[in-house]
C-alpha positions as CSV (number, residue, x, y, z in Angstrom):
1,X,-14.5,-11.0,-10.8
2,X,-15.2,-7.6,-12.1
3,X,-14.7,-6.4,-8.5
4,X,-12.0,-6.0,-6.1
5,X,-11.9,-5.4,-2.2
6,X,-10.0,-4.9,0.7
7,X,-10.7,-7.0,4.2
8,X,-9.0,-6.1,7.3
9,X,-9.2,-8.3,10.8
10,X,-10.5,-5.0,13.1
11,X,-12.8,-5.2,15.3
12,X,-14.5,-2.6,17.8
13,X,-13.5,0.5,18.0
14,X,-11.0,0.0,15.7
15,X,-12.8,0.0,12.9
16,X,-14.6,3.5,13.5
17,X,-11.0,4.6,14.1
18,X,-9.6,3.3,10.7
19,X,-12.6,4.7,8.5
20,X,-13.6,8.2,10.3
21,X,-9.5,8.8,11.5
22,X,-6.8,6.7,10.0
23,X,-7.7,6.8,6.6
24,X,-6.4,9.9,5.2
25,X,-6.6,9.1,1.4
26,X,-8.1,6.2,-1.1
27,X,-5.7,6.5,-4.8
28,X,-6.7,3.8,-7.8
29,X,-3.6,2.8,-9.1
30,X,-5.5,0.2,-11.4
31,X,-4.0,2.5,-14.6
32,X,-0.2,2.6,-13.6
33,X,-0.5,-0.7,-12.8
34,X,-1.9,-1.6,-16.3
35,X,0.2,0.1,-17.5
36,X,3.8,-1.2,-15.2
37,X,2.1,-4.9,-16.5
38,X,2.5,-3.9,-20.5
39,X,6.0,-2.8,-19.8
40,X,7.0,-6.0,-17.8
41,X,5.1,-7.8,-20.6
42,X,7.1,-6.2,-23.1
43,X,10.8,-6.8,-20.9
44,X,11.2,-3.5,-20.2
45,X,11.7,-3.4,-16.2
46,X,13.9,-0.7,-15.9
47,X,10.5,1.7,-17.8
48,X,8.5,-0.8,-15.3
49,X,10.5,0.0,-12.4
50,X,10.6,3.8,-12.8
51,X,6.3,3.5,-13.8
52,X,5.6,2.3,-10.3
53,X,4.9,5.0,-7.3
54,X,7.7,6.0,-5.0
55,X,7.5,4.4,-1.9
56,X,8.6,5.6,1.4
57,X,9.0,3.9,4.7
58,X,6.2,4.2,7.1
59,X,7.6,6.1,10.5
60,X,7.5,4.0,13.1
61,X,8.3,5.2,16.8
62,X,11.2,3.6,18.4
63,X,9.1,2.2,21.3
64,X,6.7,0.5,19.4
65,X,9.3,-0.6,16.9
66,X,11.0,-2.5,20.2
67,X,7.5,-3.8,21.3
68,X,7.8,-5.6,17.9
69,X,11.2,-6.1,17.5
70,X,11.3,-4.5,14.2
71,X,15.0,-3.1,13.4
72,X,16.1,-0.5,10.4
């Protein structure tokens, strides 16, 4: 496929509230990714490793995070 997409199970409202609210930014990766594949390709995960984006953990309020009995 020479195209990708994204499918999400909303429905109603939701959905005007994802794409006019809760989206606050699209970013292609596609060429870090590329480029994290030739260095795993090539064995090099540690230059793999430090290629990729930081991640940081998504703030979840404590009394939805004991509605879903998420913990740390």
């Amino acid at each position: 496929m020479d195209h990708r997409s994204i499918q999400t199970g909303l429905g109603g409202e939701s959905v005007d509230r994802y794409v006019e609210d809760w989206i606050v930014s699209i970013t292609d990766v596609t060429p870090v990714m590329r480029k994290t594949a030739d260095l795993v390709a090539a064995g090099n995960l540690e230059a793999a490793g430090t290629a990729l984006p930081a991640e940081k953990p998504y703030p979840l309020p404590a009394h939805i995070a004991r509605v879903l009995g998420a913990t740390g």
